[in-house]
N, C-alpha and C positions, 0 to 999 in steps of 0.2 A: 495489555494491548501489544507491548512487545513481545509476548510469546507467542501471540496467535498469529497477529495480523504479518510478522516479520520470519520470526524462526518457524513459526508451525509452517507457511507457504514452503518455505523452504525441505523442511524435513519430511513433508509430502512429496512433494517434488524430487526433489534429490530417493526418499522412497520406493517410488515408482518408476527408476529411470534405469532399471535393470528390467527390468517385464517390456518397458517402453526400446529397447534395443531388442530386444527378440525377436521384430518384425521392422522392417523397413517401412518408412511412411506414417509411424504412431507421433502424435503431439501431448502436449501438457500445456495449458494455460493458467497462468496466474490473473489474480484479480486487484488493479494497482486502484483503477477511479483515477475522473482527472484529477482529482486535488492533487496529484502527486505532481500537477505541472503549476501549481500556484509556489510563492515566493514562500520561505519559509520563517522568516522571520530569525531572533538573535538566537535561538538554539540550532546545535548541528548534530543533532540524537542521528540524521541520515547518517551522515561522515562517518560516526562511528559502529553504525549500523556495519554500511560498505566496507569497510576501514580494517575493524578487528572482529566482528561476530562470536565474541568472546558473553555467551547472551546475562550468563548471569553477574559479568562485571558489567554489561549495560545499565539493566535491569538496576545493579545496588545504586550507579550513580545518577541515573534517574528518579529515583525516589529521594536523593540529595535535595532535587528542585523545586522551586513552588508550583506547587501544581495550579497555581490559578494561572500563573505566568509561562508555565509549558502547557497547558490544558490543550488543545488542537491542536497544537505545533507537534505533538507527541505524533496525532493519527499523519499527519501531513508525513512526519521523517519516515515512517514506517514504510507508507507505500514511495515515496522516492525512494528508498532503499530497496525495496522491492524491484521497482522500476530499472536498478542501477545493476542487479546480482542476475536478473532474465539479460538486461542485455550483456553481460557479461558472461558467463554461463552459455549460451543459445551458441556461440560457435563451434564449441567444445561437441558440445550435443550433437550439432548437425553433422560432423564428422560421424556420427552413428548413427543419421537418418532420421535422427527423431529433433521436431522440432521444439520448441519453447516458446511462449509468447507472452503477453499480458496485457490484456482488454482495461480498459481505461470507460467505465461507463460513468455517465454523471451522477448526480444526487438522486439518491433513492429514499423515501420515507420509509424506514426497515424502523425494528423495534431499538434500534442503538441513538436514533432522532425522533422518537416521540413529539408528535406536533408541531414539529420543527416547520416554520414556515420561512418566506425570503424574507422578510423583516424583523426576523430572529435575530438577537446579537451575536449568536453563535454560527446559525446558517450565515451571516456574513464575514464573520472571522475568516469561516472552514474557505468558504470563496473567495472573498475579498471581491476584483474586480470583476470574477467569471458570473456574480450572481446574476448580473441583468443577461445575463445571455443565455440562460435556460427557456427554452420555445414554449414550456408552458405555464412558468411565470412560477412554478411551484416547484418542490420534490415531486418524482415520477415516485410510481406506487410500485409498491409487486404484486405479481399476477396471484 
């Protein structure tokens, strides 16, 4: 999860951002999801995300922990961390026209939450207080 969701955005990004200065006015958007605005609870896999992005000394000491005990908090730090390296990053950028962003959409039923509905112990983990504030009561679908 931390190679994809954390280092892969990045090493896309980072990437593309030689093609993306070659024209004035090109962007790159990353994709955080609000979870990355939910509390994270006692692990700080973000911090060290932000911190050191040293990914396979993350990675070894992540797998130190109990995974029933980091289970979501893992997806949560990933996109805060996300969330923390665009707004960090985007200044830089904009000095060469190109912007940077990162869209925050809500709960999707993708293949990664199978049947996951709002009364899932899990879909309320990943939310916590935001679950009752979904307009359609559910995960939104993809097209």
């Amino acid at each position: 999860m931390l190679s994809v969701n954390y280092f892969g955005a990045i090493t896309l990004a980072e990437g593309v951002y030689d093609l993306l200065k070659m024209e004035k006015g090109n962007c790159a958007v990353t994709v955080s999801g609000s979870i990355a605005y939910s509390e994270r609870g006692e692990f700080f896999v973000d911090e060290l995300l932000t911190n050191c992005g040293d990914e396979e000394r993350i990675c070894r000491f992540v797998n130190t922990l109990d995974p029933y005990k980091i289970g979501g908090v893992l997806y949560v730090s990933t996109k805060m961390a996300l969330v923390r390296w665009v707004r960090r990053i985007a200044p830089s950028w904009a000095v060469h026209c190109v912007n940077i962003n990162t869209v925050a959409p809500g709960a999707v039923n993708t293949t990664i939450m199978p049947g996951t509905s709002v009364k899932d112990g899990f879909f309320q983990f990943i939310l916590g207080r935001n679950a009752r504030s979904l307009p359609s009561g559910s995960l939104d679908r993809t097209a």
